[in-house]
N, C-alpha and C positions, 0 to 999 in steps of 0.2 A: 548354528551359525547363520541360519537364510532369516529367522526370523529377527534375530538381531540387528540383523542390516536391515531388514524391511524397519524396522524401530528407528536405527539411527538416519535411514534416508527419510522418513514421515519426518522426525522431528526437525531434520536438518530443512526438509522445504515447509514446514509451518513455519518457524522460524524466520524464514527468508520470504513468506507471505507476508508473516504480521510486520514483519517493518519494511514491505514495499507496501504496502496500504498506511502503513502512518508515518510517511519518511517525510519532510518537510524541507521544502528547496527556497531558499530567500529570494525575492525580484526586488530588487532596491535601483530608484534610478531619483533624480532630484526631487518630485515632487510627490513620487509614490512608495510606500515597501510596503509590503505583503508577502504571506508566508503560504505555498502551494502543498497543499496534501495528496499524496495518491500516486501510485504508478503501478499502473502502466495509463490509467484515466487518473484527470487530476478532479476530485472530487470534491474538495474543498478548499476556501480560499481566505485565509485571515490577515482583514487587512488592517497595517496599524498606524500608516502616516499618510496625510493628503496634504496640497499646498492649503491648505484651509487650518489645518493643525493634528495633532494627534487623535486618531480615532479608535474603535477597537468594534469592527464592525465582522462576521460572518457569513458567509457565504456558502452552502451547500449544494451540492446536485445529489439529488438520491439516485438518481437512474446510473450515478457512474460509480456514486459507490456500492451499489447493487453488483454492478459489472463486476467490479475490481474484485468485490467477494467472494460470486460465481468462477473468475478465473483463478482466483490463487486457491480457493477451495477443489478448484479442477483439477489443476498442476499438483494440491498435494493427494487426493484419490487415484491420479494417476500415476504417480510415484510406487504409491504403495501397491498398486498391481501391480504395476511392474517390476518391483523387486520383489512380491509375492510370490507373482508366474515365473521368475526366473529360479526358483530355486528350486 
């Protein structure tokens, strides 16, 4: 039973990592919309309309997608000890 739960609590927080790192939040206001990557750091930023016309431009920071990997890769190591050691 304990190792079970260590499996389904791993996969339940990889799971909830991989799509807080690729979750994408719309900013739409008159002259600009882009699309925000990333949480709990927004690490990347795709932008697709300026007053000038439609663009299809990128934007990345590696230092926070670095981060973002480092913590959800923490959160799911942590996980897994801890339903390891609890049993």
């Amino acid at each position: 039973m304990g190792k079970n739960r260590a499996i389904i609590l791993t996969v339940i927080s990889s799971i909830l990592g991989l799509v807080a790192i690729l979750w994408g939040s719309t900013y739409s206001v008159l002259d600009l919309e882009e699309v925000k990557y990333g949480f709990p750091l927004i690490w990347g930023r795709h932008l697709l309309n300026t007053i000038v016309g439609p663009v299809d431009k990128w934007y990345i920071d590696y230092n926070s997608m670095i981060i973002d990997l480092v913590f959800w890769f923490g959160v799911i190591i942590l996980t897994l000890s801890i339903s390891l050691y609890k049993e």
